[in-house]
C-alpha positions in Angstrom: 35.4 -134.5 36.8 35.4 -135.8 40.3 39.3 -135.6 40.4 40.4 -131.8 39.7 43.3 -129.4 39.9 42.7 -126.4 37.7 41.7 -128.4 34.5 39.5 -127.4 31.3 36.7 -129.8 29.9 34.5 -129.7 27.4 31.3 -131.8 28.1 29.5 -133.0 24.7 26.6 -134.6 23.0 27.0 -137.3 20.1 24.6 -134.9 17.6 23.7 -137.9 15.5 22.9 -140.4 18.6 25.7 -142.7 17.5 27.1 -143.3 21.3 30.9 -143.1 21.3 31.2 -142.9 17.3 29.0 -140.4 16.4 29.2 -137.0 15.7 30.2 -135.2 19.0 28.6 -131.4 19.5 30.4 -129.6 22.4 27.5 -128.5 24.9 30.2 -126.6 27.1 33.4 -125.2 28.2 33.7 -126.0 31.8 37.1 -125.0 33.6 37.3 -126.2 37.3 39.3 -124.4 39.8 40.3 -126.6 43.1 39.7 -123.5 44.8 39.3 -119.6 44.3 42.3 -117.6 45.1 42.0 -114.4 45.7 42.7 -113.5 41.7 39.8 -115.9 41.1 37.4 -114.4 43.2 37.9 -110.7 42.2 37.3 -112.3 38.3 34.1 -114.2 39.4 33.1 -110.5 41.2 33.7 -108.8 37.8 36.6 -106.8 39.2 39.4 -108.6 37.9 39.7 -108.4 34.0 39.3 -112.0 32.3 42.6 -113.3 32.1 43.7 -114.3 28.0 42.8 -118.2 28.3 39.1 -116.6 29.4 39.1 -114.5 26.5 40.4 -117.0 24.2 37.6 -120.1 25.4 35.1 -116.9 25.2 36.5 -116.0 21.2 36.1 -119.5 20.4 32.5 -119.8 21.9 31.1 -116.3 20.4 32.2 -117.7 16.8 30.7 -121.0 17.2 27.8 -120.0 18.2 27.0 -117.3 15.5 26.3 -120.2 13.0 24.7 -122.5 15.6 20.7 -121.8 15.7 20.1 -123.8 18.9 22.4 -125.6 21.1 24.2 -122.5 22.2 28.2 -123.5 23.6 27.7 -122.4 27.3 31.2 -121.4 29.5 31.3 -122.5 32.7 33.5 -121.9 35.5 33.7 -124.3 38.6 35.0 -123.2 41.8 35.8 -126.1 43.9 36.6 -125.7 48.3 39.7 -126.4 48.0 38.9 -129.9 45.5 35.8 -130.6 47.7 32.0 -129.2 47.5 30.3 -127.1 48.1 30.9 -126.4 44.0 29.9 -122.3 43.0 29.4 -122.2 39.5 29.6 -119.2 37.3 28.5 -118.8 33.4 31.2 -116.4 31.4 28.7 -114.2 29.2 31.0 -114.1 25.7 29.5 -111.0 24.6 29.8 -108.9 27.7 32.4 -110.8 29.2 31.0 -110.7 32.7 30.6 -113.4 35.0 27.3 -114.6 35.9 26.5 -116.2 39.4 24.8 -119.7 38.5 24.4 -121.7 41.3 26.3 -123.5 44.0 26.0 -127.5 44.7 26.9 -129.5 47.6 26.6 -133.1 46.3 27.8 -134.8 43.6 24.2 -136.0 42.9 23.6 -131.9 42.2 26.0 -131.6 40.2 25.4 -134.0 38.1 21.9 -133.4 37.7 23.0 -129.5 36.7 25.2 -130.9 34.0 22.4 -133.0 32.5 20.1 -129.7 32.0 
Protein backbone atom coordinates (compact mmCIF):
# COMPACT_ATOMS: atom_id res chain seq x y z
CA UNK A 1 0.00 0.00 0.00
CA UNK A 2 2.89 2.33 -0.22
CA UNK A 3 1.91 3.28 -3.83
CA UNK A 4 -1.83 4.75 -3.94
CA UNK A 5 -4.32 6.65 -6.02
CA UNK A 6 -7.85 6.11 -4.64
CA UNK A 7 -7.63 2.21 -4.47
CA UNK A 8 -9.67 -0.40 -2.21
CA UNK A 9 -7.78 -3.31 -0.25
CA UNK A 10 -8.69 -5.76 1.74
CA UNK A 11 -5.96 -6.79 4.32
CA UNK A 12 -6.37 -10.60 5.56
CA UNK A 13 -5.28 -13.44 7.79
CA UNK A 14 -4.68 -17.10 6.58
CA UNK A 15 -7.44 -18.46 9.44
CA UNK A 16 -5.90 -21.88 9.32
CA UNK A 17 -2.01 -20.71 9.51
CA UNK A 18 -1.28 -22.22 6.10
CA UNK A 19 0.85 -19.00 4.77
CA UNK A 20 -0.09 -18.21 1.22
CA UNK A 21 -2.40 -21.46 0.82
CA UNK A 22 -4.47 -21.44 3.60
CA UNK A 23 -7.68 -20.29 4.27
CA UNK A 24 -7.69 -16.40 4.01
CA UNK A 25 -10.20 -14.43 6.62
CA UNK A 26 -10.54 -10.73 5.57
CA UNK A 27 -9.56 -8.58 8.69
CA UNK A 28 -10.52 -5.27 6.73
CA UNK A 29 -11.75 -3.06 4.17
CA UNK A 30 -9.32 -0.35 3.76
CA UNK A 31 -9.95 2.29 0.88
CA UNK A 32 -7.03 4.84 0.48
CA UNK A 33 -7.64 8.30 -0.79
CA UNK A 34 -4.28 10.16 -2.24
CA UNK A 35 -5.82 13.04 -0.70
CA UNK A 36 -9.18 14.50 0.77
CA UNK A 37 -11.06 16.71 -1.52
CA UNK A 38 -13.33 18.67 -0.36
CA UNK A 39 -16.35 15.85 -0.94
CA UNK A 40 -14.00 13.62 1.18
CA UNK A 41 -13.65 15.72 4.03
CA UNK A 42 -17.32 16.81 4.51
CA UNK A 43 -17.91 12.58 4.46
CA UNK A 44 -15.12 12.05 7.02
CA UNK A 45 -16.95 15.19 9.09
CA UNK A 46 -20.29 13.18 8.87
CA UNK A 47 -21.83 15.93 6.68
CA UNK A 48 -21.69 14.46 3.51
CA UNK A 49 -23.93 11.29 3.10
CA UNK A 50 -21.78 8.05 2.35
CA UNK A 51 -21.48 7.80 -1.20
CA UNK A 52 -23.06 4.00 -2.73
CA UNK A 53 -19.52 2.24 -2.87
CA UNK A 54 -19.44 3.21 1.15
CA UNK A 55 -22.67 1.79 1.60
CA UNK A 56 -22.15 -1.11 -0.44
CA UNK A 57 -18.31 -2.19 1.44
CA UNK A 58 -20.54 -1.24 4.72
CA UNK A 59 -23.64 -3.90 3.44
CA UNK A 60 -21.18 -6.40 2.84
CA UNK A 61 -19.32 -5.89 6.23
CA UNK A 62 -22.68 -5.73 8.44
CA UNK A 63 -23.68 -9.26 6.92
CA UNK A 64 -20.37 -10.86 7.44
CA UNK A 65 -20.09 -10.08 10.55
CA UNK A 66 -23.51 -11.16 11.94
CA UNK A 67 -22.35 -14.86 11.66
CA UNK A 68 -18.73 -13.99 12.67
CA UNK A 69 -18.34 -14.35 16.75
CA UNK A 70 -14.96 -12.71 16.85
CA UNK A 71 -12.79 -11.30 14.28
CA UNK A 72 -15.12 -8.52 13.40
CA UNK A 73 -14.42 -7.06 9.40
CA UNK A 74 -13.30 -3.52 10.38
CA UNK A 75 -13.74 -0.50 7.38
CA UNK A 76 -11.17 1.65 7.14
CA UNK A 77 -10.66 4.81 5.28
CA UNK A 78 -7.15 6.24 4.57
CA UNK A 79 -6.63 9.80 3.78
CA UNK A 80 -3.31 10.32 2.26
CA UNK A 81 -1.55 14.35 1.88
CA UNK A 82 -1.76 14.29 -1.34
CA UNK A 83 0.06 10.33 -1.64
CA UNK A 84 2.44 11.28 1.16
CA UNK A 85 1.95 11.07 5.24
CA UNK A 86 0.87 12.32 7.45
CA UNK A 87 -1.97 9.29 6.93
CA UNK A 88 -5.64 10.27 8.93
CA UNK A 89 -7.44 7.29 9.36
CA UNK A 90 -11.14 6.94 9.87
CA UNK A 91 -13.28 3.61 10.83
CA UNK A 92 -16.82 3.61 8.88
CA UNK A 93 -19.28 2.38 11.76
CA UNK A 94 -21.71 -0.10 9.46
CA UNK A 95 -24.51 0.17 11.68
CA UNK A 96 -24.74 3.89 12.10
CA UNK A 97 -22.84 4.71 9.12
CA UNK A 98 -20.81 7.49 10.64
CA UNK A 99 -17.28 8.04 10.42
CA UNK A 100 -15.15 7.62 13.32
CA UNK A 101 -11.80 9.56 13.77
CA UNK A 102 -9.00 6.79 14.40
CA UNK A 103 -5.81 8.10 14.36
CA UNK A 104 -3.34 9.90 12.13
CA UNK A 105 0.40 8.48 11.27
CA UNK A 106 3.35 10.06 9.98
CA UNK A 107 5.70 7.21 9.27
CA UNK A 108 5.41 4.21 7.54
CA UNK A 109 6.80 2.38 10.56
CA UNK A 110 3.17 3.77 12.28
CA UNK A 111 1.43 2.61 9.93
CA UNK A 112 2.43 -0.50 9.77
CA UNK A 113 2.45 -1.21 13.25
CA UNK A 114 -1.53 0.07 13.27
CA UNK A 115 -2.28 -2.48 10.71
CA UNK A 116 -0.72 -5.29 12.71
CA UNK A 117 -3.23 -4.51 15.77
Amino acid sequence: MIVTDNSTYHQYIFSDGEEYTGKPRIKRIIELKADATEYVKRQMKNEELPNAQTLAFASMVSEVNRVRVSDKIELWFVIQTEQDYPYHIFEFDCETHRFNFKRTVHRRVEFVDLLKS
